[in-house]
C-alpha positions in Angstrom: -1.9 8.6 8.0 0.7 11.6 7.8 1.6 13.2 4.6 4.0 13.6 2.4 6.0 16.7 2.8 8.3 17.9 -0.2 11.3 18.6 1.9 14.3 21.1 0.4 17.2 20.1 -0.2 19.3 22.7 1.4 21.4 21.0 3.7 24.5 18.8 3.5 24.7 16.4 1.0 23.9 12.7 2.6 25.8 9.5 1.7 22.0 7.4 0.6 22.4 3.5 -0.2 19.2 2.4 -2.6 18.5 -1.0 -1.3 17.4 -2.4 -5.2 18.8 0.3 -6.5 18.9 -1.2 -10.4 15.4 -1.8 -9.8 12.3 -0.1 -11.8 12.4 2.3 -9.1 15.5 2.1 -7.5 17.1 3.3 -10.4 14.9 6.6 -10.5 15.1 7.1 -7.2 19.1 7.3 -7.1 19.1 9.4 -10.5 16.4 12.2 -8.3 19.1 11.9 -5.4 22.5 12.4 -7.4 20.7 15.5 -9.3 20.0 17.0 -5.9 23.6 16.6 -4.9 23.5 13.3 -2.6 25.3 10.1 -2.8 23.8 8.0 -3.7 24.6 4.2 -4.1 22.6 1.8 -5.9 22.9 -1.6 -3.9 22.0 -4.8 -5.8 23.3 -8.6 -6.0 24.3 -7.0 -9.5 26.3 -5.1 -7.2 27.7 -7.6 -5.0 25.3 -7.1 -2.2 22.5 -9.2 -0.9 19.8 -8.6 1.9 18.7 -12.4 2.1 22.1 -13.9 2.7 23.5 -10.2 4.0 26.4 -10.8 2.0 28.1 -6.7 1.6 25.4 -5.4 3.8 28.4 -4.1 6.3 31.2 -2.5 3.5 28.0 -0.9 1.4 26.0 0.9 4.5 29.8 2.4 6.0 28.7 6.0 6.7 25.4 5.8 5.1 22.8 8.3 7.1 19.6 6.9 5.0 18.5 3.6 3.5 15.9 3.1 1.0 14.7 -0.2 0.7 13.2 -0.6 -3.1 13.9 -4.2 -3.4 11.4 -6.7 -4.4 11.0 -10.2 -4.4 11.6 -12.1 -8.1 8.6 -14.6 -7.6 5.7 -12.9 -6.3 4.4 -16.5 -5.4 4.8 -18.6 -3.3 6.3 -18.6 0.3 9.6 -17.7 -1.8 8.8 -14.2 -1.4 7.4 -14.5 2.5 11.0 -15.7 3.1 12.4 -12.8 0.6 10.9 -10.1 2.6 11.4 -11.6 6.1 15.3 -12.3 5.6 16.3 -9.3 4.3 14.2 -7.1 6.5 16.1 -8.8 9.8 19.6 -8.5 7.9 18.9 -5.2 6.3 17.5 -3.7 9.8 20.9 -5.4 11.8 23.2 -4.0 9.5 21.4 -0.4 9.5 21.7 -0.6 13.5 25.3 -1.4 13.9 26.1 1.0 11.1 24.2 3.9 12.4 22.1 5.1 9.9 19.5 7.4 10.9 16.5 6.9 8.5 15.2 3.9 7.0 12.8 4.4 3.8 10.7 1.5 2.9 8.4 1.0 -0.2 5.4 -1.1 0.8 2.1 -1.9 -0.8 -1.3 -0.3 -0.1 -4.0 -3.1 1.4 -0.5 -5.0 2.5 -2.3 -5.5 6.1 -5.6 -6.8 4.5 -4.0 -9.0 2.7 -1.8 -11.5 4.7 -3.4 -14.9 3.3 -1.2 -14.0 0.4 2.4 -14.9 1.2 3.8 -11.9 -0.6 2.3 -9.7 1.4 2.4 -11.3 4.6 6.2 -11.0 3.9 5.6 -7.6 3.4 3.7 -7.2 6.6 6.2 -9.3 8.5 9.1 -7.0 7.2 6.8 -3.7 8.6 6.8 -5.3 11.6 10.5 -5.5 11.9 11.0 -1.8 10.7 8.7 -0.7 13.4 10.3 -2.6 16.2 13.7 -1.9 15.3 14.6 0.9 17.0 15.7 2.7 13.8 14.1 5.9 12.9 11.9 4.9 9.6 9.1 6.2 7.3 7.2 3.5 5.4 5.5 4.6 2.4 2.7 2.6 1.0 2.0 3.1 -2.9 -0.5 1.2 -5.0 0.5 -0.7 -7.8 2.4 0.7 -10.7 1.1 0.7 -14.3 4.3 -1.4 -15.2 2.8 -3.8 -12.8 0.1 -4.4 -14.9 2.0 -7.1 -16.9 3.2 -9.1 -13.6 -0.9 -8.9 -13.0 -1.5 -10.4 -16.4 0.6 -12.9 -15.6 -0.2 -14.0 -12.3 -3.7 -14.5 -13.5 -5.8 -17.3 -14.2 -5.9 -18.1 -17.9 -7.9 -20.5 -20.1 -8.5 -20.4 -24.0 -6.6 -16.9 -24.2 -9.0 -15.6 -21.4 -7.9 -13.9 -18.0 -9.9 -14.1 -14.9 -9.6 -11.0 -12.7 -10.7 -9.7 -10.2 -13.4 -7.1 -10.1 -12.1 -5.0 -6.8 -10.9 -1.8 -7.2 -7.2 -0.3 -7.8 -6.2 3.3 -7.8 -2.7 2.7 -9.9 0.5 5.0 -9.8 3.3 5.7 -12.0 6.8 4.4 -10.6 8.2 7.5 -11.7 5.8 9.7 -9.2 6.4 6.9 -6.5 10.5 7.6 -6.9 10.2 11.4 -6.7 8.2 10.4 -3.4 10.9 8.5 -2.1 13.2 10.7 -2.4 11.5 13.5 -1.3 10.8 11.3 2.3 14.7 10.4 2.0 15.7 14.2 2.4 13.4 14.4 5.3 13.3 14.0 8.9 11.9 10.2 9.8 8.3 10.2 10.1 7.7 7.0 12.4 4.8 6.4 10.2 2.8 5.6 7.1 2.4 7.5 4.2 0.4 6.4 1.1 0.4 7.5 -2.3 -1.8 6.5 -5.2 -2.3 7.7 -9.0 -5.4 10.1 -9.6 -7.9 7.2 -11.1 -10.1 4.4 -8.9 -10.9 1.8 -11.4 -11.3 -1.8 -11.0 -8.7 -4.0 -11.9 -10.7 -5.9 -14.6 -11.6 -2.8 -15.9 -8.2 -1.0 -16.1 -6.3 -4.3 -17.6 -9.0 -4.7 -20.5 -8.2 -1.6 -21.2 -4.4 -2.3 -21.1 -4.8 -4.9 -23.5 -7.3 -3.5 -25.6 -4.8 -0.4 -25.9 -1.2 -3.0 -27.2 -3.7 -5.0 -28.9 -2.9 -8.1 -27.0 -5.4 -11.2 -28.0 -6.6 -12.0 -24.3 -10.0 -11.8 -23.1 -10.8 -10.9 -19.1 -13.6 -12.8 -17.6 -14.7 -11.3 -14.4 -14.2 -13.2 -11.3 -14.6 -12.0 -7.6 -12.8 -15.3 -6.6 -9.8 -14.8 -8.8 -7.2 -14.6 -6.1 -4.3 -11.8 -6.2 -1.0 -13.4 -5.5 -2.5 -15.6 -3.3 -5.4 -13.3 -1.7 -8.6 -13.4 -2.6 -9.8 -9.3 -2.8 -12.9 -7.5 -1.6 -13.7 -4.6 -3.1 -12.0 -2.0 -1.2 -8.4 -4.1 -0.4 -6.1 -2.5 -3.0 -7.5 1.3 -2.5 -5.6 3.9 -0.3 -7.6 5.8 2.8 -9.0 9.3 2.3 -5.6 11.1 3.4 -3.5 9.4 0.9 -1.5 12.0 -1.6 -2.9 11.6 -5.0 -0.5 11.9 -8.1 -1.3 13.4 -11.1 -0.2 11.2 -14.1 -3.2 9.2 -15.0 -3.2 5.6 -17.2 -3.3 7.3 -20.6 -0.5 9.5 -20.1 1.0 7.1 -19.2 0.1 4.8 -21.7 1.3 7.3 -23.9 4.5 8.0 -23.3 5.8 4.1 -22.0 7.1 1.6 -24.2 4.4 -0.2 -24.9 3.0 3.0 -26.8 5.2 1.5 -29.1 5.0 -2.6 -28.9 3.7 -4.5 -31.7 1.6 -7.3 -31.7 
């Protein structure tokens, strides 16, 4: 895996369309931009424009030199999102080919490639695999998952009798707002052709890590250890969610974190 370089801003301000851009992290990521003098245009169906269907694809990518892609699929189940990530990976990549644009930036997952029994991230793997062999210069950046994610885990889990089964394998969680400065630090750049991953400065298991969570906004929920307990779809070994040894490593760890989020301040 390459690294990350923290690239200067000191050249020409770009025209940069934030595929998602009213997203979690799309939003922060074209905040970082504008402050450093880009334009930068958040792209959403809130915003008239949609990868799946590539409905405003054409007018919103006119004299755009980079794409970030920071969308994500609604349902995280299902072969909904397979067909999410597929669809507007082919009409995203088309448009960015006819338009000329001379870096695409993708946000991916870290294990995405171990796990393709899940549809989710088969989709996600599927939509690599168009980046790669569309002929337009790319970097891919693999992150693992965000503390905000740890609600959509909650979720997705197995419960019974106010109990969660998780998973015991391991996850090595990020903050979205370190994974948006990355972005837009690989957006000022030259393409990479490559992978980058990035990951938050704690290996924990996700059992572990979401007790935690719950112990900390007091929620009522149990978790009941299960290696079985399947992750979107994907049953995990221990290693599938963890980053290789040349991933960057952030420095905001889970209580920080914690700390200063909203749910610092929920109650229950």
């Amino acid at each position: 895996m390459r690294a990350i370089r923290d690239y200067a801003t000191g050249k020409p301000p770009m025209r940069i369309v934030v595929i998602g851009g009213t997203g979690l992290v799309g939003r922060q990521v074209v905040a970082l931009l504008a402050a450093r003098g880009h334009e930068a245009i958040a792209a959403s169906r809130a915003t008239g424009v949609d990868i799946v269907t590539g409905v405003g694809l054409h007018e919103v990518l006119r004299g755009a030199q980079v794409v970030i892609d920071a969308s994500n699929s609604e349902a995280p189940y299902g072969e909904s999102s397979y067909a999410f990530f597929s669809a507007g990976a082919r009409h995203l990549l088309a448009a960015e080919a006819q338009a000329g644009v001379r870096h695409h930036v993708s946000i991916s997952v870290v294990g995405t490639d171990r796990l393709r029994s899940s549809p989710y991230f088969r989709g996600k793997a599927a939509a690599e695999d168009m980046i790669r062999a569309s002929g337009v210069p790319y970097t891919i950046l693999h992150a693992t998952q965000f503390y905000e994610f740890l609600l959509a885990i909650i979720e997705a889990s197995g419960v019974a009798a106010q109990a969660l089964r998780l998973s015991p394998a391991y996850i090595q969680p990020v903050a979205s707002r370190d994974v948006a400065e990355a972005l837009a630090q690989i957006a000022c750049g030259r393409p990479l052709n490559a992978t980058v991953e990035l990951a938050g400065p704690e290996r924990e298991r996700l059992s572990v890590i979401v007790k935690r969570f719950l112990e900390d906004i007091e929620s009522p929920y149990e978790v009941v250890v299960d290696a079985a307990e399947p992750y979107f779809g994907a049953v995990l070994e221990e290693s599938s969610l963890v980053p290789c040894a040349a991933a960057q490593t952030c420095t905001v760890g889970f209580a920080t974190w914690l700390h200063e989020s909203e749910y610092a301040r929920a109650h229950w």
